[in-house]
DRENRO-643869 format. One line per 10 residues: number of its first residue (from 0); for each residue x, y, z of C-alpha. Coordinates in nm, 3 decimals. Example, Ala and Ser with C-alpha at 12.3 -4.5 7.8 and 13.67 -1.06 7.14 Angstrom:
2
0 = 1.230/-0.450/0.780; 1.367/-0.106/0.714
This chain:
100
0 = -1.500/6.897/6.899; -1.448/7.238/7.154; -1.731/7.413/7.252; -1.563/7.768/7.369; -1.770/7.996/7.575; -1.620/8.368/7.613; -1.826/8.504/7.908; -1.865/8.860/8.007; -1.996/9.035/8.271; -2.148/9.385/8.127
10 = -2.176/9.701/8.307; -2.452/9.796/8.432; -2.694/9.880/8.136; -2.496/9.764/7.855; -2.574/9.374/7.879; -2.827/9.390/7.599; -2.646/9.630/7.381; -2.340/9.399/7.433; -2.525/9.079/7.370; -2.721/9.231/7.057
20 = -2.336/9.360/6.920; -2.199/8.981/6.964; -2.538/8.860/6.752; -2.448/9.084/6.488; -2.079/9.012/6.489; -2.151/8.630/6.488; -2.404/8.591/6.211; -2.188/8.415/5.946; -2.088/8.147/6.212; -2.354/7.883/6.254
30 = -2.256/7.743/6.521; -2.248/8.083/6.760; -2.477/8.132/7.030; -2.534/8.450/7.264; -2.689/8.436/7.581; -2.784/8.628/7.862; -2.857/8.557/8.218; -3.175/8.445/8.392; -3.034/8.349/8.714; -2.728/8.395/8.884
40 = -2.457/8.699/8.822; -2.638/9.017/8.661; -2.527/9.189/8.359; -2.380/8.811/8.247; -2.310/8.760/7.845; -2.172/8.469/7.678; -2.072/8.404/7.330; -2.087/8.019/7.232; -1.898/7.895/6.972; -1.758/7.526/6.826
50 = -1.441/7.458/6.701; -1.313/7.132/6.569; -1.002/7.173/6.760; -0.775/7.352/6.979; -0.516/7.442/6.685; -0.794/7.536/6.463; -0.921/7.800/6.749; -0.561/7.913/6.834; -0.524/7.990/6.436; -0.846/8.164/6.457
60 = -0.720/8.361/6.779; -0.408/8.450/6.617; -0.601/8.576/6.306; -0.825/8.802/6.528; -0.568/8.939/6.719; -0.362/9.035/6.396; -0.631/9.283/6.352; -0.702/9.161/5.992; -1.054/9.280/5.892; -1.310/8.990/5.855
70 = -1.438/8.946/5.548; -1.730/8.793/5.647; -1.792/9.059/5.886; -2.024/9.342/5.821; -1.769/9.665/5.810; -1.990/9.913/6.049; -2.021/9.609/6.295; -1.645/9.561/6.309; -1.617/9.938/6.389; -1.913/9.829/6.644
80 = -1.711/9.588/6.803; -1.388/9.779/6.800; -1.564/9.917/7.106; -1.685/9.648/7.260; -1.474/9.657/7.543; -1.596/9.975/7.664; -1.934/9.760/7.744; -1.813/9.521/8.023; -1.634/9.497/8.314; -1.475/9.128/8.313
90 = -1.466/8.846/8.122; -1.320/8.521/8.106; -1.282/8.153/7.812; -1.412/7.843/7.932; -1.314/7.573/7.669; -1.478/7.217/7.687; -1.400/6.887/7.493; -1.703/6.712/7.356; -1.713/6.362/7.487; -1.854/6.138/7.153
């Protein structure tokens, strides 16, 4: 099991539009969680998500950057999130193995 964390740092004023966009675009996966910070860099927003392995999140990653629509995927959020990267300044994938 992966837990992948895509973290973002928002510009300044957009952290809670960006995290509240990543909510919406994430409903249909159970296992996503968004968070904000509380202490350490401002403006900080990371999307949590699991993934049973790495092929299975490089399929999804191929699959997203096809630009296939998502059919679980509400079709005014994906215009949303067409725009998404208008809302932060940097960003960066952490992936970590789940030791069982």
């Amino acid at each position: 099991m992966l837990i992948i964390r895509e973290v973002f740092t928002a510009k300044p004023g957009q952290a809670s539009k960006l995290a509240k966009l990543f909510k919406k675009a994430f409903v249909s996966d159970p296992t996503a969680r968004v968070m904000t910070d509380m202490v350490g860099d401002y403006n900080t927003v990371v999307v949590e998500v699991q993934s049973p392995s790495l092929t299975a999140f490089e399929k999804q990653m191929e699959e997203y950057k096809s630009g296939k629509p998502d059919p679980t995927m509400d079709p005014q959020t994906m215009e949303e999130m067409s725009k998404y990267i208008e809302m932060y300044l940097t960003g960066r994938r952490e992936i970590y193995q789940v030791v069982e």
